[in-house]
C-alpha positions as CSV (number, residue, x, y, z in Angstrom):
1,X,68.8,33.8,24.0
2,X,69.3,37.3,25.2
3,X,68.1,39.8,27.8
4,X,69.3,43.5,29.1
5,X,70.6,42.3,32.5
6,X,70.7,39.7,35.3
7,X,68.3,39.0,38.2
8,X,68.7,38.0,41.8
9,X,69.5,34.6,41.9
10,X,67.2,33.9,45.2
11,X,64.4,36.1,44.4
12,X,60.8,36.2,42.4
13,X,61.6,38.0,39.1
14,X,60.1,39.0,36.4
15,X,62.0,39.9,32.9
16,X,61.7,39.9,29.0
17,X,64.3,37.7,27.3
18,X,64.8,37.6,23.4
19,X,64.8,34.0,21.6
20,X,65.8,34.1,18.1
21,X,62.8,32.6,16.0
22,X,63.8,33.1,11.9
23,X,60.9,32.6,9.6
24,X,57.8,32.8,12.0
25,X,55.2,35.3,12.1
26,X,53.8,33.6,15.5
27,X,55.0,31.3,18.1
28,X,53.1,29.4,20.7
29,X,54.8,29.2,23.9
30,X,52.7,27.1,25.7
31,X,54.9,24.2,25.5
32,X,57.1,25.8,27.4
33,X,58.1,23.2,30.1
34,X,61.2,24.8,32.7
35,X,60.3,24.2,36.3
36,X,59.6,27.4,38.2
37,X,59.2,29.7,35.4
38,X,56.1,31.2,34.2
39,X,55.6,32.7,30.9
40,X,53.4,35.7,31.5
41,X,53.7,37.5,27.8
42,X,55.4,37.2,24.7
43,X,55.4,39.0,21.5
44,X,57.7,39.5,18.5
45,X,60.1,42.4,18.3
46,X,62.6,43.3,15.3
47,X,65.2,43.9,17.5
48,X,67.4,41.5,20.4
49,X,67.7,42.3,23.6
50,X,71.1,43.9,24.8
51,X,72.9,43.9,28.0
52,X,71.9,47.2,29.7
53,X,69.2,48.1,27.7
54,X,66.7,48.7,30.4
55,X,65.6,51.9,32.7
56,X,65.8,49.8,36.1
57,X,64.3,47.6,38.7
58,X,61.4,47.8,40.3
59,X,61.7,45.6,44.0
60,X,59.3,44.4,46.7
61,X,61.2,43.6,50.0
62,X,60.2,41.9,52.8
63,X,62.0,42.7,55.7
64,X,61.7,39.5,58.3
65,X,61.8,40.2,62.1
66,X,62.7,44.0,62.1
67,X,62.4,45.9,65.8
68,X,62.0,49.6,66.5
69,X,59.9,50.1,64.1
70,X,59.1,53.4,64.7
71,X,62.8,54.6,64.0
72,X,62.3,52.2,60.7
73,X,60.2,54.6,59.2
74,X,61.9,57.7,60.2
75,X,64.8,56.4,58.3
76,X,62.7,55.4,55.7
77,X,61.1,58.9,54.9
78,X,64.6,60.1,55.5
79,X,66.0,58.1,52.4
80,X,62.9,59.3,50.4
81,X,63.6,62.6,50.4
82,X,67.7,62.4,50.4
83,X,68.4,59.3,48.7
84,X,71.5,57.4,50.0
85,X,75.3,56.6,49.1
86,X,75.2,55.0,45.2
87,X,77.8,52.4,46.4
88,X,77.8,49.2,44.4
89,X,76.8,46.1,46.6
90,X,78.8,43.5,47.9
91,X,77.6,41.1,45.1
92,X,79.7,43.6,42.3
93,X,82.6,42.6,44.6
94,X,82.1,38.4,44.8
95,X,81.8,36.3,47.5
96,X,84.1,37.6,50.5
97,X,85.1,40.5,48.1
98,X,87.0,37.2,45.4
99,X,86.2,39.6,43.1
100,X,89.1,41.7,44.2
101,X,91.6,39.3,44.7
102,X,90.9,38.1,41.5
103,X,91.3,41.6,39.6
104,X,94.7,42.0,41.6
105,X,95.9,38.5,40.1
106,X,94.6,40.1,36.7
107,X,96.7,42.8,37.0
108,X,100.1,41.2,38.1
109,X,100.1,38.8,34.6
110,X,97.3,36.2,35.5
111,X,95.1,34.8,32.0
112,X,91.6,35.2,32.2
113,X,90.4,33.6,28.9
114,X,86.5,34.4,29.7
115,X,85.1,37.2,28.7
116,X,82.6,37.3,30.8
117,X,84.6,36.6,34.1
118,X,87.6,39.6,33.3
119,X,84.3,41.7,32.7
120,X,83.6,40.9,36.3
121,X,86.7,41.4,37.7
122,X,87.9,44.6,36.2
123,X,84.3,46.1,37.6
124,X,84.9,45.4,40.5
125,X,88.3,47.3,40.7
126,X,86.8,50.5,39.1
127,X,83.6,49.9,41.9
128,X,86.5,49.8,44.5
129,X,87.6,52.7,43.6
130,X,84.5,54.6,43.3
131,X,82.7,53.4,46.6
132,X,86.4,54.2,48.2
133,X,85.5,58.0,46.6
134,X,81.7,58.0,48.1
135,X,83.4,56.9,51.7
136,X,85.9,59.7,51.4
137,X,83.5,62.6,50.6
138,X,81.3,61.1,53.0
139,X,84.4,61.7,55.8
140,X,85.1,64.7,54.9
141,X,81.7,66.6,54.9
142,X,81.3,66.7,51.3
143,X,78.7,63.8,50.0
144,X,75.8,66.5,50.2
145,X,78.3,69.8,49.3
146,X,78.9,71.3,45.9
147,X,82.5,72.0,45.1
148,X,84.0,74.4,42.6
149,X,85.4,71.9,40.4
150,X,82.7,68.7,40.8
151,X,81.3,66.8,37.9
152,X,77.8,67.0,37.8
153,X,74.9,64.8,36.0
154,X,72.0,65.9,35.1
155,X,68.7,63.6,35.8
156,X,67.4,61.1,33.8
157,X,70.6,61.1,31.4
158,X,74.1,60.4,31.7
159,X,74.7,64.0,30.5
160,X,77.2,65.5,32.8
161,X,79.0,69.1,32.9
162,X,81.8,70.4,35.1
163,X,80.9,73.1,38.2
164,X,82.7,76.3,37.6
165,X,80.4,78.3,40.3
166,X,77.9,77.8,42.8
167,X,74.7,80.2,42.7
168,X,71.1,79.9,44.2
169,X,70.3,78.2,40.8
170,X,73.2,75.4,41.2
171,X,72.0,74.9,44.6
172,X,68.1,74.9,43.9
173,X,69.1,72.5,41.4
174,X,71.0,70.0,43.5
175,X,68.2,69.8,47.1
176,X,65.4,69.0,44.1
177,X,68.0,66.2,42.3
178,X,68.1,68.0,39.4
179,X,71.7,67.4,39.4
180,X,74.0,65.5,41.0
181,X,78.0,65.2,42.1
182,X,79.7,62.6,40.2
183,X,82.7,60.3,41.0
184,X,85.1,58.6,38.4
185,X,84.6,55.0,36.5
186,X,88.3,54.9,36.6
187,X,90.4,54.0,33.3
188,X,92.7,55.7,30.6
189,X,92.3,59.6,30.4
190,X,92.3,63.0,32.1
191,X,89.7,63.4,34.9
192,X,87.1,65.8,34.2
193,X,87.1,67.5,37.4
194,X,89.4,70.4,38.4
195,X,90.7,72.4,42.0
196,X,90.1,70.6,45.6
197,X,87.8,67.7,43.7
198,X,90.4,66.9,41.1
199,X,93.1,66.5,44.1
200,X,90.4,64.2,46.3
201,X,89.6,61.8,43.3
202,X,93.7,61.6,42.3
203,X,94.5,60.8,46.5
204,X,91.9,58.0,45.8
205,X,93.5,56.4,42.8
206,X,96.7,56.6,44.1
207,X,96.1,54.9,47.0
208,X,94.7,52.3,45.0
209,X,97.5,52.1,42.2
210,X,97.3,48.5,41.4
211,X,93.8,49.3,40.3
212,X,94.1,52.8,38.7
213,X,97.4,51.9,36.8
214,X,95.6,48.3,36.0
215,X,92.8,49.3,34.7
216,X,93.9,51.7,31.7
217,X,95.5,48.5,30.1
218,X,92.3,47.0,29.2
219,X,91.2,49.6,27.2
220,X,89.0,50.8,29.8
221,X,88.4,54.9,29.5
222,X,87.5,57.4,32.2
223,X,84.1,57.7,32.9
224,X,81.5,59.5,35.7
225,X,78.1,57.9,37.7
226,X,76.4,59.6,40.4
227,X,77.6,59.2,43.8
228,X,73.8,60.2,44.7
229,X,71.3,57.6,44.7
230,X,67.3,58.8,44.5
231,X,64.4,55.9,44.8
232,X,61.6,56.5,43.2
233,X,57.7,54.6,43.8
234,X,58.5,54.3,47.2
235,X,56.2,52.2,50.0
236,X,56.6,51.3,53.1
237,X,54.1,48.5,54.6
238,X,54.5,47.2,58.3
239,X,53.2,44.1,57.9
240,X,50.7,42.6,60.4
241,X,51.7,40.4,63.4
242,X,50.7,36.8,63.3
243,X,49.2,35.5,66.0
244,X,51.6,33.1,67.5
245,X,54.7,36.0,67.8
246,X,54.8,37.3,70.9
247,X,57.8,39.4,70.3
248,X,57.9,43.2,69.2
249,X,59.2,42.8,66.7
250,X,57.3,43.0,62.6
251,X,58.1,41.8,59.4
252,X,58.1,45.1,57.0
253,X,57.2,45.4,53.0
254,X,59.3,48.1,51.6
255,X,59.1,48.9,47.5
256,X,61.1,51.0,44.9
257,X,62.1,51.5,41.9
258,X,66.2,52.3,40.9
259,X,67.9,52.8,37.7
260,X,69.9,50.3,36.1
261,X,73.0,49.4,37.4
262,X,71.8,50.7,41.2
263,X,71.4,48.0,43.9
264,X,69.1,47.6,46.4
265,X,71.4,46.6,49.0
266,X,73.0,50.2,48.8
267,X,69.4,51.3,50.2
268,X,69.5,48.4,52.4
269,X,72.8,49.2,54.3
270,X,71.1,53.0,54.9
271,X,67.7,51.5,56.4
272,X,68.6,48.4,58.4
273,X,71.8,46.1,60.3
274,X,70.5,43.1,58.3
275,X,71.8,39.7,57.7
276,X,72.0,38.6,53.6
277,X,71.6,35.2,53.7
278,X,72.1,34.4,50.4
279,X,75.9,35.1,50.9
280,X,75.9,31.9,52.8
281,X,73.8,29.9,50.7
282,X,76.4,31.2,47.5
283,X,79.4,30.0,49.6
284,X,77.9,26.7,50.5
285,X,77.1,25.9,47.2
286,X,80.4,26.8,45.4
């Protein structure tokens, strides 16, 4: 069985999955007996599934027990029109950031011998890295600032193309998300950027040498993503009170759509101080 990517584990989902059938022309899934799943279509397709072959997620949030509301929705509209931080979540990282301690055994000698698992680990140093970068710019004044020297993508593709002056145009460009500053996937290679950037991202990575030294030995190459995340099919729906709560406080619908490999806690951590439960429920269960 295959599919482009995985789902929250305490969620509703929906997603395709391929299932290698040789020799049919049809298949009746009817049959199809797994509690809690629900097969909604299903057709046959030349081709399998592959991990990362999507455009994104599309999620509906509900947002239990959330006060000043008012404030809510300023920050709301506010993330609309700005977008936030594109910091990887805390699940990239593991449960109390194991991720990381394992990726710093990795690197001193220890044997990983699944794939999947070393996969895991060595993202999570280059995510460490990068969300280290987005803080950084972030101190300094220069998340929403163009640099002589910056990265930048353009939208919709991973196409990127390094700043050697800032005009109107540039500008114009980067307020409508046109374009957008990039950081480093850290591995083996020279880093695109050049001047004050070039200096910023190299500060990072050496403060973080176990990672940046690490990393290039398994095979892993430079490469750039966004530091700028934009939502897109954005809603915002303050749910009505039941009749028995007293209190001021609302539960609150909010849906969006993100590219692949964005998280929805990343818009999350901008909106609300919330409490993820499912942290809890993943540690209790291990």
């Amino acid at each position: 069985m295959t599919y482009a990517g995985l789902k929250d584990r305490f969620a509703v989902t929906e997603q395709w999955f391929g299932i290698h059938v040789p020799g049919k022309t049809e298949y009746d899934l009817s049959d199809l007996d797994i509690a809690g799943v629900e097969v909604l279509e299903y057709a046959r397709h030349n081709k399998k599934l592959r991990i990362g072959v999507l455009s994104g997620n599309y999620f509906e949030l509900i947002l239990r027990d959330v006060d000043h509301i008012t404030e809510l929705e300023k920050r709301w509209q506010n993330i609309v029109e700005k977008g936030v931080p594109n910091y990887f979540g805390q699940q990239r990282f593991g449960i109390e950031g194991g991720n990381i301690d394992r990726a710093l055994a990795l690197f001193s000698g220890s044997k990983v011998k699944d794939k999947k698992k070393r996969g895991m680990y060595l993202s999570a140093a280059r995510s460490f890295i990068f969300n280290s970068l987005i803080s950084e710019r972030i101190n300094l004044q220069l998340f929403n600032s163009l640099s002589i020297g910056d990265v930048l993508m353009l939208a919709g593709t991973q196409s990127v193309f390094h700043l050697d002056a800032i005009d109107d145009d540039i500008i114009e460009r980067f307020n409508t998300k046109d374009v957008d500053i990039t950081a480093p996937m850290w591995g083996a290679g020279e880093l695109m950027t050049t001047d004050k950037p070039k200096i910023l991202e190299q500060q990072i990575a050496d403060r973080n040498n176990e990672f940046s030294q690490g990393l290039p030995r398994f095979g892993l190459k430079q490469e750039r993503r966004k530091i700028r995340l934009s939502i897109n099919d954005a809603e915002i729906n303050i749910l009505e009170s039941k009749p028995e709560n007293n209190s001021e406080t609302r539960d609150v619908k909010i849906c969006f759509f993100l590219p692949a490999g964005c998280y929805a806690t990343t818009v999350l951590r901008e909106l609300v101080d919330f409490k993820d439960m499912t942290v809890r429920v993943e540690k209790n269960s291990t």
